[in-house]
Predicted model as a PDB file, atoms N, CA, C, CB and O in Angstrom, pLDDT in the B-factor column:
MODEL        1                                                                  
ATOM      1  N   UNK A   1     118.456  78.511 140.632  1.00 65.00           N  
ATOM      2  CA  UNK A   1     117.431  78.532 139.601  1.00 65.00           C  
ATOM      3  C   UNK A   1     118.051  79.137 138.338  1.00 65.00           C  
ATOM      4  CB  UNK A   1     116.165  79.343 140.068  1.00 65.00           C  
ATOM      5  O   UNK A   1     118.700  80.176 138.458  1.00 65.00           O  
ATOM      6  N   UNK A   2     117.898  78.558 137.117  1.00 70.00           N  
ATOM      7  CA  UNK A   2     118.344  78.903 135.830  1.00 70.00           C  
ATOM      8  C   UNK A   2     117.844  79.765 135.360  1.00 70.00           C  
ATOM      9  CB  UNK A   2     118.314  78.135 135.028  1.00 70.00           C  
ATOM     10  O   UNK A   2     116.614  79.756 135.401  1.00 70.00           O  
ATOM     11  N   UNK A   3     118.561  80.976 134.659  1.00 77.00           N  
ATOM     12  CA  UNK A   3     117.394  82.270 134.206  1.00 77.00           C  
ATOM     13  C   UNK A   3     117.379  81.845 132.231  1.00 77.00           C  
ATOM     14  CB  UNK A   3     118.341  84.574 134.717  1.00 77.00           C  
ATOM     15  O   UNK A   3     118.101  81.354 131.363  1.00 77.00           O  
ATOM     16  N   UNK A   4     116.090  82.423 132.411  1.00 81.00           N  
ATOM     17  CA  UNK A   4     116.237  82.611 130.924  1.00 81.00           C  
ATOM     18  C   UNK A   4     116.361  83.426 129.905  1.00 81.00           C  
ATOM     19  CB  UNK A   4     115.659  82.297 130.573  1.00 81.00           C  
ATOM     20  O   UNK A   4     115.643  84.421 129.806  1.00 81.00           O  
ATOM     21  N   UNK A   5     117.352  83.092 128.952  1.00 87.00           N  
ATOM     22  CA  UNK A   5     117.363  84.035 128.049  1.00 87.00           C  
ATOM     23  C   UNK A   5     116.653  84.954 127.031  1.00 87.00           C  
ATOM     24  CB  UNK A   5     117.827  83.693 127.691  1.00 87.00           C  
ATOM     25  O   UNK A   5     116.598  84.940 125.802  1.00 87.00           O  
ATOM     26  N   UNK A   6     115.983  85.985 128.243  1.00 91.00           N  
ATOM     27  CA  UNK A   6     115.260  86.482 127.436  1.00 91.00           C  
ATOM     28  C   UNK A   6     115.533  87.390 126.208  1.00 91.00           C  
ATOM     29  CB  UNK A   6     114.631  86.920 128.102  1.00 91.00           C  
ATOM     30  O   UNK A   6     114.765  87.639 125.279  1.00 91.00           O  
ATOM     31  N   UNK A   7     116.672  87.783 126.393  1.00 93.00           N  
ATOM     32  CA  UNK A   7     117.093  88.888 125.065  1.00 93.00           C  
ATOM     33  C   UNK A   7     116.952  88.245 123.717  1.00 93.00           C  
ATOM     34  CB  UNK A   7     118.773  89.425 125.106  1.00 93.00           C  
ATOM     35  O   UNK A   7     116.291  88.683 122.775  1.00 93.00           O  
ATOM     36  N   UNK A   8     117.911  86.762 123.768  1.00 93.00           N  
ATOM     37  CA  UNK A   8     118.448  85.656 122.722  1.00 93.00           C  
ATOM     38  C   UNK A   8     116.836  85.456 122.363  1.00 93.00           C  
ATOM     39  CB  UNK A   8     119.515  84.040 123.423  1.00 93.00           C  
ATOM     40  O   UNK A   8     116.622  85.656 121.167  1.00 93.00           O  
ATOM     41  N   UNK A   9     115.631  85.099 123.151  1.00 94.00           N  
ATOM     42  CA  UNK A   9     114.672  84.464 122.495  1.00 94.00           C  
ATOM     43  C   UNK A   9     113.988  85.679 121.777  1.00 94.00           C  
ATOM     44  CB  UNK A   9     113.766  83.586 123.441  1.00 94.00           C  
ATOM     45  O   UNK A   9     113.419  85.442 120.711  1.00 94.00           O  
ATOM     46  N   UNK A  10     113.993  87.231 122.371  1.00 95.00           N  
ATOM     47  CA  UNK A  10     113.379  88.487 121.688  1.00 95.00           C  
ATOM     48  C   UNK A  10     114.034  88.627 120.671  1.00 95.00           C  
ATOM     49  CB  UNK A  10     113.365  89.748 122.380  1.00 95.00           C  
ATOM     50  O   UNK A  10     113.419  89.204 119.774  1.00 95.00           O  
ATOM     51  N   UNK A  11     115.597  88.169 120.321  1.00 96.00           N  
ATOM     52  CA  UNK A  11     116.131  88.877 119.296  1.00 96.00           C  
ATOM     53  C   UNK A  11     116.169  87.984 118.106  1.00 96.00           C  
ATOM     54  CB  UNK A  11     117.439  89.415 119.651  1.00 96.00           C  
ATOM     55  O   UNK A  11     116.495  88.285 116.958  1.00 96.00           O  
ATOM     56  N   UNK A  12     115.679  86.532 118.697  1.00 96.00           N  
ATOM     57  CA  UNK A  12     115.276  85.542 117.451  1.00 96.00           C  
ATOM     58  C   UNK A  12     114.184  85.707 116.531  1.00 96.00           C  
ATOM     59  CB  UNK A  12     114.987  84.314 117.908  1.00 96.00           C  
ATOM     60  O   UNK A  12     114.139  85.650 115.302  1.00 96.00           O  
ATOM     61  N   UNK A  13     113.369  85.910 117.356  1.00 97.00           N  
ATOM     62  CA  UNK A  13     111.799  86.242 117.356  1.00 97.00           C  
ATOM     63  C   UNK A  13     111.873  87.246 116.118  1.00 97.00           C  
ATOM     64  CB  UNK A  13     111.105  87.020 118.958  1.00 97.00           C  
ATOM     65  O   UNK A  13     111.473  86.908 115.004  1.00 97.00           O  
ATOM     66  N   UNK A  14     112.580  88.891 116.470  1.00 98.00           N  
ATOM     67  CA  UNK A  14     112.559  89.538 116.089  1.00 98.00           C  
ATOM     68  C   UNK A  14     113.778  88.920 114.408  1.00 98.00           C  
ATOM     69  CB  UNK A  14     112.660  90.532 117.233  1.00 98.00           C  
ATOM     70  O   UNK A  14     113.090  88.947 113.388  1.00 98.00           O  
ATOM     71  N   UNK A  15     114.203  88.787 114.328  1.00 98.00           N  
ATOM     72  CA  UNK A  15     115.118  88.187 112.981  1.00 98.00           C  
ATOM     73  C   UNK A  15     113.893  87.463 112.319  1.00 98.00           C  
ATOM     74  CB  UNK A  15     116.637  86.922 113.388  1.00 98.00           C  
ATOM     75  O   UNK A  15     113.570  87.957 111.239  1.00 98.00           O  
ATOM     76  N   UNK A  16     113.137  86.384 112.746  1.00 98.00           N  
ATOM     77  CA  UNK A  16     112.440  85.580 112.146  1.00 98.00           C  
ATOM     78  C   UNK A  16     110.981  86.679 111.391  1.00 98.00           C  
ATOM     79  CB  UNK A  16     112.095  84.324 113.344  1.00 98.00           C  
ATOM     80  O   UNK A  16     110.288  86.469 110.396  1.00 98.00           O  
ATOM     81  N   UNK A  17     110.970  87.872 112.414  1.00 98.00           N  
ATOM     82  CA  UNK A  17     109.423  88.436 111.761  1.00 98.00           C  
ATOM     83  C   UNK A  17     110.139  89.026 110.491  1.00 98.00           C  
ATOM     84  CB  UNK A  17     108.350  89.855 112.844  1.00 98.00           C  
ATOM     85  O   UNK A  17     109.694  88.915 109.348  1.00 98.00           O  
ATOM     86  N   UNK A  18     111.677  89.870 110.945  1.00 98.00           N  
ATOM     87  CA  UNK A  18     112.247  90.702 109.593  1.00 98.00           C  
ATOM     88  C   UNK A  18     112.056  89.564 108.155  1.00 98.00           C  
ATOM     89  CB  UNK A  18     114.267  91.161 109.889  1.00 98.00           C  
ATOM     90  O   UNK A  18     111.875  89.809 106.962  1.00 98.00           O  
ATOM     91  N   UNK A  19     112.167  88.519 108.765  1.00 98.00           N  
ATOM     92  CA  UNK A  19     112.709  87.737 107.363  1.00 98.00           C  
ATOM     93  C   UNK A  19     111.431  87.040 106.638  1.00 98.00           C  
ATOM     94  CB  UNK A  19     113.948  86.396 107.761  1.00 98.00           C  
ATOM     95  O   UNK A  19     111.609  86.665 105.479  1.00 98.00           O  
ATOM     96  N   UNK A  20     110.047  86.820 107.282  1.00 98.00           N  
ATOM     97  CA  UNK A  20     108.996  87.372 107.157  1.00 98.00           C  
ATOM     98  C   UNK A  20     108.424  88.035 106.319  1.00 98.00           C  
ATOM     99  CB  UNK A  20     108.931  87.799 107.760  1.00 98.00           C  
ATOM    100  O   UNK A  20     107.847  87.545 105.348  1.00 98.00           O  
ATOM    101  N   UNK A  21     108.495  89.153 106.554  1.00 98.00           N  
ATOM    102  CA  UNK A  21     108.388  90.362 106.187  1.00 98.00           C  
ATOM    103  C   UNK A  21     108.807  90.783 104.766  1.00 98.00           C  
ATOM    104  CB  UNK A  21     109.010  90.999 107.069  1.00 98.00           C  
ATOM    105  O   UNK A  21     108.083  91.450 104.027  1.00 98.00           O  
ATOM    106  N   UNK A  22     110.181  90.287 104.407  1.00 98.00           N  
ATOM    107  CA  UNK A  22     111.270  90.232 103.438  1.00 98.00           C  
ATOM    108  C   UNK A  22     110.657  89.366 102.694  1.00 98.00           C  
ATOM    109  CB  UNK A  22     112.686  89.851 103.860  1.00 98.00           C  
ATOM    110  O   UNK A  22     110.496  89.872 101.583  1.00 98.00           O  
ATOM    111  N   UNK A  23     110.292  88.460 102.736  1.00 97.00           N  
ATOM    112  CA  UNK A  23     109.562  87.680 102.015  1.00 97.00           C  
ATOM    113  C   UNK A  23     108.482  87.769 101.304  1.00 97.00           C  
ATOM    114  CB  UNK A  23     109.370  87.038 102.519  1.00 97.00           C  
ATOM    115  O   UNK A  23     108.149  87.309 100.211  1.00 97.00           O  
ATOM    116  N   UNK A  24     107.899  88.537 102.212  1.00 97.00           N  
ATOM    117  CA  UNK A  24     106.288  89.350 101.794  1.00 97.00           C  
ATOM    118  C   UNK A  24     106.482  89.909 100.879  1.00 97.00           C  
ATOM    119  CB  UNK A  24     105.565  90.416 102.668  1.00 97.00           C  
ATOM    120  O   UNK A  24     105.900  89.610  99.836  1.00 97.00           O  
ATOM    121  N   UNK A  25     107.383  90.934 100.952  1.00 97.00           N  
ATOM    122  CA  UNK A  25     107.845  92.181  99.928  1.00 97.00           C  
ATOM    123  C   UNK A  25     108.467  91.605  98.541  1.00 97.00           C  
ATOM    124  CB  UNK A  25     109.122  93.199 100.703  1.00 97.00           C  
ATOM    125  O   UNK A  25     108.269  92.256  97.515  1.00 97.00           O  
ATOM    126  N   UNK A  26     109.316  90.238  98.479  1.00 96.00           N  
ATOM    127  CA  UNK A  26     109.564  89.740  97.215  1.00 96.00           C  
ATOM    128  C   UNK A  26     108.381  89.430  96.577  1.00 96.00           C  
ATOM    129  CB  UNK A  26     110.387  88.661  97.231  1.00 96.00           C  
ATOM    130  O   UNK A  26     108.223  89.731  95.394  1.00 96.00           O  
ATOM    131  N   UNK A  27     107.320  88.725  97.376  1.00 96.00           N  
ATOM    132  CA  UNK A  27     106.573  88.038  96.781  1.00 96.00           C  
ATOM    133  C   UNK A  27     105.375  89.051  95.972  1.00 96.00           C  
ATOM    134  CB  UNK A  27     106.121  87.037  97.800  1.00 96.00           C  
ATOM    135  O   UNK A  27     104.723  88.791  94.961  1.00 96.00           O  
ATOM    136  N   UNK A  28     105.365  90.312  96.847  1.00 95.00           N  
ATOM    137  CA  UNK A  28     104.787  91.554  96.527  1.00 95.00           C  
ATOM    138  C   UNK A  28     105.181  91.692  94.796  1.00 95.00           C  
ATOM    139  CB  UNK A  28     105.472  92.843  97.614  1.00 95.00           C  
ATOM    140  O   UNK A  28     104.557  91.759  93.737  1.00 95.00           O  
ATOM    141  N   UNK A  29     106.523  91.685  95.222  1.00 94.00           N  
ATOM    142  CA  UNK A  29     107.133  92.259  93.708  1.00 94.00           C  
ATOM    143  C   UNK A  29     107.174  91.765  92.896  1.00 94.00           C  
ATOM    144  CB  UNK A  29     108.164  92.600  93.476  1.00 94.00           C  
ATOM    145  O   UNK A  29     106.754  92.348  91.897  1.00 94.00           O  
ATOM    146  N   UNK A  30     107.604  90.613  92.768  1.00 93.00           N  
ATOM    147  CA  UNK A  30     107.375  89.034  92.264  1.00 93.00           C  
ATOM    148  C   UNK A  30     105.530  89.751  91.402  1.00 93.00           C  
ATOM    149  CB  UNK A  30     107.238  87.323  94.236  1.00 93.00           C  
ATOM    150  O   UNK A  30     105.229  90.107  90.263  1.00 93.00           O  
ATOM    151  N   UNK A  31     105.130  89.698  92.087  1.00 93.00           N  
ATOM    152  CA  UNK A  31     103.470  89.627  91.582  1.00 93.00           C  
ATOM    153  C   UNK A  31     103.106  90.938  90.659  1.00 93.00           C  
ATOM    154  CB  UNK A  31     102.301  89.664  93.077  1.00 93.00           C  
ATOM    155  O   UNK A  31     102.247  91.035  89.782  1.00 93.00           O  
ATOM    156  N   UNK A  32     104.075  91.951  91.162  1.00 90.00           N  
ATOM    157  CA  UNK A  32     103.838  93.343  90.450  1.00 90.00           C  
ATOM    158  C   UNK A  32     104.036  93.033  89.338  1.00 90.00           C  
ATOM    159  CB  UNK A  32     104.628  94.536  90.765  1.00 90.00           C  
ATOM    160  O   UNK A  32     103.216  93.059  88.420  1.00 90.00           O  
ATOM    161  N   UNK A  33     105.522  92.595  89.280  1.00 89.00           N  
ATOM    162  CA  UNK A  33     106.033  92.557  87.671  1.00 89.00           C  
ATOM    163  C   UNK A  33     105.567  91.762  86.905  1.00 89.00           C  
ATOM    164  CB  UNK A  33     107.304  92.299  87.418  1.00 89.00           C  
ATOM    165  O   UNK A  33     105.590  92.083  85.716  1.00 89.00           O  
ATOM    166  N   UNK A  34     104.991  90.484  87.269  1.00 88.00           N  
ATOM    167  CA  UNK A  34     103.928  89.870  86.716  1.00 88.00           C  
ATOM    168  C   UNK A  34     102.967  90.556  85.756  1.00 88.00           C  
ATOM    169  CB  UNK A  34     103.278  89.435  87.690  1.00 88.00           C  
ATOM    170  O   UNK A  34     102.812  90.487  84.537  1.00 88.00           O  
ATOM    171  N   UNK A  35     102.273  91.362  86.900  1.00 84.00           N  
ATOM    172  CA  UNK A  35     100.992  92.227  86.300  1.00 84.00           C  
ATOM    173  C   UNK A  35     101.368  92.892  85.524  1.00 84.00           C  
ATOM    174  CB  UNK A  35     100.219  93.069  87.066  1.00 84.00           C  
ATOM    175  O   UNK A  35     100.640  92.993  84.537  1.00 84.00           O  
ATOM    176  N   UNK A  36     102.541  93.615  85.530  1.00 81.00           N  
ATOM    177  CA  UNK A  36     103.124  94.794  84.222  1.00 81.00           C  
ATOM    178  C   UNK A  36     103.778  94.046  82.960  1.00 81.00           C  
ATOM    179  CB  UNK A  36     104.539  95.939  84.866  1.00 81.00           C  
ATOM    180  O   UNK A  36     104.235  94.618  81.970  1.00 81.00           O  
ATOM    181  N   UNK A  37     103.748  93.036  83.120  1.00 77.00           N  
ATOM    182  CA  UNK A  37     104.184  92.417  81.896  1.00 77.00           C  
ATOM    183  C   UNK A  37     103.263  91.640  81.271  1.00 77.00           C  
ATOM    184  CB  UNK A  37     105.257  91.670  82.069  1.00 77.00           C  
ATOM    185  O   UNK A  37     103.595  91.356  80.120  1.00 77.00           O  
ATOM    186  N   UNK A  38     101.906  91.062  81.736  1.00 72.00           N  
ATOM    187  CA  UNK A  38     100.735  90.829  81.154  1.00 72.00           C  
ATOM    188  C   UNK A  38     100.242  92.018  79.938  1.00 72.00           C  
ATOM    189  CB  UNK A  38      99.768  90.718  82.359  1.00 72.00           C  
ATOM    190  O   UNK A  38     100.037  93.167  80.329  1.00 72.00           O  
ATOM    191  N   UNK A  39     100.140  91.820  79.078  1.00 60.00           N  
ATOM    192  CA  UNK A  39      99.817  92.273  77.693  1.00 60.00           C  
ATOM    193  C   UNK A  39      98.603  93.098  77.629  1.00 60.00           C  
ATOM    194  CB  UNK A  39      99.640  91.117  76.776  1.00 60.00           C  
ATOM    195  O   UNK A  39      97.644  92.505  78.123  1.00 60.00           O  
ATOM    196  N   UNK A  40      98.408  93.929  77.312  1.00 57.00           N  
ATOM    197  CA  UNK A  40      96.563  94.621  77.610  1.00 57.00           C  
ATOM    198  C   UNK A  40      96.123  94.381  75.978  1.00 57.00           C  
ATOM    199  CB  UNK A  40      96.369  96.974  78.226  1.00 57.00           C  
ATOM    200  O   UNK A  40      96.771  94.599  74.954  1.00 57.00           O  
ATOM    201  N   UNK A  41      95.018  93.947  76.133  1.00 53.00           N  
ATOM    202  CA  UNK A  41      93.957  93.951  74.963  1.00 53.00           C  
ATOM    203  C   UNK A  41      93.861  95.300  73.963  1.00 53.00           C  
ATOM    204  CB  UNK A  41      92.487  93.776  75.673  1.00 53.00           C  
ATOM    205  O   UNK A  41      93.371  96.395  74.239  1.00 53.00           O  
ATOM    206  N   UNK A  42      94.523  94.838  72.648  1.00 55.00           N  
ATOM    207  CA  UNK A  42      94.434  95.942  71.598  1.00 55.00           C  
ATOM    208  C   UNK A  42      93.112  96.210  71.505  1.00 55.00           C  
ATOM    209  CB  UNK A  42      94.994  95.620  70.215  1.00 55.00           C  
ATOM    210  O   UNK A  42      92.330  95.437  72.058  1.00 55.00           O  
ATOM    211  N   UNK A  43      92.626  97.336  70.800  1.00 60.00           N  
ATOM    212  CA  UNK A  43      91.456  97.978  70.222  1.00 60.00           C  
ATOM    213  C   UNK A  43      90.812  96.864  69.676  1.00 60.00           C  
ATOM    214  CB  UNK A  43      91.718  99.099  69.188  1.00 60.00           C  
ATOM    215  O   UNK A  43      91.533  96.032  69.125  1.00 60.00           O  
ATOM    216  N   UNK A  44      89.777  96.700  69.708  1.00 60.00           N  
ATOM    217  CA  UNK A  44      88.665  95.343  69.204  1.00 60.00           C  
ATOM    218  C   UNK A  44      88.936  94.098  69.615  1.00 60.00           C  
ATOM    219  CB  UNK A  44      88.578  95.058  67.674  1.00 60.00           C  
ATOM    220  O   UNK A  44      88.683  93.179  68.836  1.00 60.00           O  
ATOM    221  N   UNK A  45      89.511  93.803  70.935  1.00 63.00           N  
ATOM    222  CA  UNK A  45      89.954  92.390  71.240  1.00 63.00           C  
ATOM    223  C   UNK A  45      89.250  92.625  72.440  1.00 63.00           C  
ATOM    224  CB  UNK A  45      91.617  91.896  71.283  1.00 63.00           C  
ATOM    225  O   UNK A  45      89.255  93.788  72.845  1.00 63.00           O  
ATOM    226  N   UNK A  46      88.605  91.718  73.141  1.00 61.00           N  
ATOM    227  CA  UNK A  46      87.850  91.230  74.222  1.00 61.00           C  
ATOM    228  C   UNK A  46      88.815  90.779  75.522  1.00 61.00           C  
ATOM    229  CB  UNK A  46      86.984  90.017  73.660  1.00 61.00           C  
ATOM    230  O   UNK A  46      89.394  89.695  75.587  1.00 61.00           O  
ATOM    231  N   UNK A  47      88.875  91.965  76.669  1.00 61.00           N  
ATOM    232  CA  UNK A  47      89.687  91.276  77.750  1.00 61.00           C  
ATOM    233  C   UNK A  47      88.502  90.272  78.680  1.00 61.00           C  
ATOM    234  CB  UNK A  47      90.529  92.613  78.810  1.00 61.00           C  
ATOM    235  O   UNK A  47      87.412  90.463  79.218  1.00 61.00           O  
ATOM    236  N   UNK A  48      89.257  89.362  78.532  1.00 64.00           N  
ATOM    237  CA  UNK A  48      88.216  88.038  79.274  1.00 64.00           C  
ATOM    238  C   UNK A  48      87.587  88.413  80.481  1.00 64.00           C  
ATOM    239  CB  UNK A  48      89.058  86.622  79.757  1.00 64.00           C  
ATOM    240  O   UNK A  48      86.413  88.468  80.846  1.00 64.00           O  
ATOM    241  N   UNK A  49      89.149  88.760  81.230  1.00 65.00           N  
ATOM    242  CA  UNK A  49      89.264  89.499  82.697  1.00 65.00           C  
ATOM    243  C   UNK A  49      88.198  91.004  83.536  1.00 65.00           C  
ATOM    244  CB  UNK A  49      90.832  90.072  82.517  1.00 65.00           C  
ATOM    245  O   UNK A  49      87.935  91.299  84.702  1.00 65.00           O  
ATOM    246  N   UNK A  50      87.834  91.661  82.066  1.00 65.00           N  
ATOM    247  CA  UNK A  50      87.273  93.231  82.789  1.00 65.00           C  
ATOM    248  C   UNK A  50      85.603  92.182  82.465  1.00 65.00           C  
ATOM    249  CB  UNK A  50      87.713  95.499  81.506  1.00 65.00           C  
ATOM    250  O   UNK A  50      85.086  91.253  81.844  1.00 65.00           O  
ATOM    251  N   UNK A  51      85.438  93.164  83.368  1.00 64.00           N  
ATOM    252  CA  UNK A  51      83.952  93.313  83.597  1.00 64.00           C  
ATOM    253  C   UNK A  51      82.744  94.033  82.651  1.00 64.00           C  
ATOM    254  CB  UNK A  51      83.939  93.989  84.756  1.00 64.00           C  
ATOM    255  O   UNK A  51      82.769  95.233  82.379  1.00 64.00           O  
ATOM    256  N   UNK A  52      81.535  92.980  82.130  1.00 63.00           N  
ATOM    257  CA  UNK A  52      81.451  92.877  80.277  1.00 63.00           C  
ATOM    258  C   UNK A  52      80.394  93.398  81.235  1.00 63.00           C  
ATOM    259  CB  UNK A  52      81.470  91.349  78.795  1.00 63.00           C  
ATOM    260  O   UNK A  52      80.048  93.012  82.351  1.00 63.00           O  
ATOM    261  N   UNK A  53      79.782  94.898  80.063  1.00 63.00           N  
ATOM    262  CA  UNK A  53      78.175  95.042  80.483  1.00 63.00           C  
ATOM    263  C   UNK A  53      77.338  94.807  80.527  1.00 63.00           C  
ATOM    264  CB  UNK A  53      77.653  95.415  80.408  1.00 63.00           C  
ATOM    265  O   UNK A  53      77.349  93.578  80.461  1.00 63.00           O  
ATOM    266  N   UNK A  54      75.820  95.328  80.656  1.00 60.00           N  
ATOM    267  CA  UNK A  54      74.786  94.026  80.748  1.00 60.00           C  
ATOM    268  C   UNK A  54      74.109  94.610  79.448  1.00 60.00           C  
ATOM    269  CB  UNK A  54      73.610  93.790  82.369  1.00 60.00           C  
ATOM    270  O   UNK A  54      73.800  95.702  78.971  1.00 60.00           O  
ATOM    271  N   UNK A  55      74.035  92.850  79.052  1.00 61.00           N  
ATOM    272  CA  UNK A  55      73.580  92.488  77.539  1.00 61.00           C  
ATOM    273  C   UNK A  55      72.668  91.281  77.871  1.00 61.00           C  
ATOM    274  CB  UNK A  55      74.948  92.043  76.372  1.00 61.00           C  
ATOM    275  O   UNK A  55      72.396  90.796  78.969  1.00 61.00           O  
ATOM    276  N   UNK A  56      72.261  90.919  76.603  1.00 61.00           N  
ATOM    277  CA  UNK A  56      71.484  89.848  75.988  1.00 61.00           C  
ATOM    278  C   UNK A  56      72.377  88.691  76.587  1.00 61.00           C  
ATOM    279  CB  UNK A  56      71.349  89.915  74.235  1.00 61.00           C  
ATOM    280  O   UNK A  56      71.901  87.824  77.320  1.00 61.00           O  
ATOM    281  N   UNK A  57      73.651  88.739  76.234  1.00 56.00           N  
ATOM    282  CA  UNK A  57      74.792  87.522  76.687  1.00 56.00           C  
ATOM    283  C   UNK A  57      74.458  87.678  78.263  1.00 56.00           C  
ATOM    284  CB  UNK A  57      76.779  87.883  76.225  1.00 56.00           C  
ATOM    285  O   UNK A  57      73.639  86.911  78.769  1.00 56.00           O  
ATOM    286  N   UNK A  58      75.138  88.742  79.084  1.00 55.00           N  
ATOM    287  CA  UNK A  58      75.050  88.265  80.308  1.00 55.00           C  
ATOM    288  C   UNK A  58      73.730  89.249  80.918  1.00 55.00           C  
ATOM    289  CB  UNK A  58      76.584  88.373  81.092  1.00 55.00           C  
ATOM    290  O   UNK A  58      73.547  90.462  81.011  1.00 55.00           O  
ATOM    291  N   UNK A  59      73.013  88.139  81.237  1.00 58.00           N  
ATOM    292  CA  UNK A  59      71.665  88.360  81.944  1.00 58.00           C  
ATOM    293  C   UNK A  59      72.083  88.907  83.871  1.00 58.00           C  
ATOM    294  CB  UNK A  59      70.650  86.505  81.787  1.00 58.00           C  
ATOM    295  O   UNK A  59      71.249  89.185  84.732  1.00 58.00           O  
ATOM    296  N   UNK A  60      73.126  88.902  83.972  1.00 61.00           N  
ATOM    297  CA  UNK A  60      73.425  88.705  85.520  1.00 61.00           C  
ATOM    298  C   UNK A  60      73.694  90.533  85.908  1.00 61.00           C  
ATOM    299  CB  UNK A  60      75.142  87.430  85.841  1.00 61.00           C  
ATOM    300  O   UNK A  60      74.134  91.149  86.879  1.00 61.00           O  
ATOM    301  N   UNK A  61      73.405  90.732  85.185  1.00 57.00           N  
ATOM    302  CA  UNK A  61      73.889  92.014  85.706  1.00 57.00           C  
ATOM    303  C   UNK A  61      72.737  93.047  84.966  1.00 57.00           C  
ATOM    304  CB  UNK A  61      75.653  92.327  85.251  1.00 57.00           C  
ATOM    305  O   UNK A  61      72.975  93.316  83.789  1.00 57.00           O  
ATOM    306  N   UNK A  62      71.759  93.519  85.450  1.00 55.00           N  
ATOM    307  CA  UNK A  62      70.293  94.256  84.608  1.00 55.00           C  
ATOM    308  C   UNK A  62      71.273  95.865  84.281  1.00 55.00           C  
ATOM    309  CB  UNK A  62      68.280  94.565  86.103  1.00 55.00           C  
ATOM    310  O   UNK A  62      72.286  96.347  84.789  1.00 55.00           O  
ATOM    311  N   UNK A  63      70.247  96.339  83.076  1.00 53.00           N  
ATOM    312  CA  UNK A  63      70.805  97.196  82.986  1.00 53.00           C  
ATOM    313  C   UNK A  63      70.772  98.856  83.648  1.00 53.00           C  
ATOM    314  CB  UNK A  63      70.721  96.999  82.020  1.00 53.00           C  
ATOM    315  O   UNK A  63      71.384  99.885  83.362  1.00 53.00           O  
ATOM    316  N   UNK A  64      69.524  98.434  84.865  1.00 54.00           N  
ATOM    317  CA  UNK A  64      69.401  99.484  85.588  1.00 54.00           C  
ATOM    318  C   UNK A  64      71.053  99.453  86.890  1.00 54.00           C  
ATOM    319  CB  UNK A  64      67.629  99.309  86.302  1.00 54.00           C  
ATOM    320  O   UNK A  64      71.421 100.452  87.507  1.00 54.00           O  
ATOM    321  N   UNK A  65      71.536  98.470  86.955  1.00 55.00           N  
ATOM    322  CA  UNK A  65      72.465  98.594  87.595  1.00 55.00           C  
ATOM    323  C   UNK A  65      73.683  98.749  87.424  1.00 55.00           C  
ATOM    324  CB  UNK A  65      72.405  98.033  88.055  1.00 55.00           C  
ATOM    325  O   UNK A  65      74.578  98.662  88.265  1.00 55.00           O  
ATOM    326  N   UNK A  66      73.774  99.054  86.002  1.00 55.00           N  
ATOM    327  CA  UNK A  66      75.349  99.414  85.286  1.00 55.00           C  
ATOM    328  C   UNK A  66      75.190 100.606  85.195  1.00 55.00           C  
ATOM    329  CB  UNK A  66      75.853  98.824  83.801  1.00 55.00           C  
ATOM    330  O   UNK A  66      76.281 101.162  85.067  1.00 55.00           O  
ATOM    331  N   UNK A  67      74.022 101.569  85.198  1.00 54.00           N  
ATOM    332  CA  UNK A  67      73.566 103.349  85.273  1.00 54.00           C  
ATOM    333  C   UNK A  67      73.431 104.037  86.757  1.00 54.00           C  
ATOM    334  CB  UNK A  67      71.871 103.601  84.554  1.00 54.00           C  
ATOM    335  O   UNK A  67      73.077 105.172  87.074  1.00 54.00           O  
ATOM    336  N   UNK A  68      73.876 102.839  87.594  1.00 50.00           N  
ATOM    337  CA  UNK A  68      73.823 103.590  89.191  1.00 50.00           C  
ATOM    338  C   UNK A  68      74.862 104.154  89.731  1.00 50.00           C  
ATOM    339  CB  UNK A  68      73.519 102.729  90.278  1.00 50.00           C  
ATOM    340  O   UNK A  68      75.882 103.466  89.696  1.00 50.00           O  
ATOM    341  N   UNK A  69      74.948 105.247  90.252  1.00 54.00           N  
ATOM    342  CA  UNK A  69      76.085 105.763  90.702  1.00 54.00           C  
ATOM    343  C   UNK A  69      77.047 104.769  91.447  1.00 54.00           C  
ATOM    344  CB  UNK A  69      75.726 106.836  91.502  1.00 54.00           C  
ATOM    345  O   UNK A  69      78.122 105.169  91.895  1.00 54.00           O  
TER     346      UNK A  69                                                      
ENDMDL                                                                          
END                                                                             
């Protein structure tokens, strides 16, 4: 009866999660530096992105719920 290689298939296994993993972490970083190099909105310029309070414009959000803890 033929045995199998169990070490060779644990130690593949294990290479394939490291590299995985390695990947994750570029893509991590990849995305960081992204974000730190996006530009922030000078004084009187409107970031599209943050979250606008409740006004006349946006009805979706009352204004008892922008004063809640």
């Amino acid at each position: 009866m033929a045995r199998s290689n169990f070490s060779f298939k644990k130690r593949q296994k294990e290479l394939e999660r490291k590299k995985k993993q390695e990947e994750k972490r570029q893509r991590r970083m990849a995305k960081k530096e992204t974000e730190e190099e996006t530009p922030v909105a000078a004084e009187g310029e409107v970031d599209l992105l943050a979250p606008q309070p409740a006004t006349e414009a946006n009805p979706e959000v009352s204004a008892d719920e922008t004063l809640a803890p």
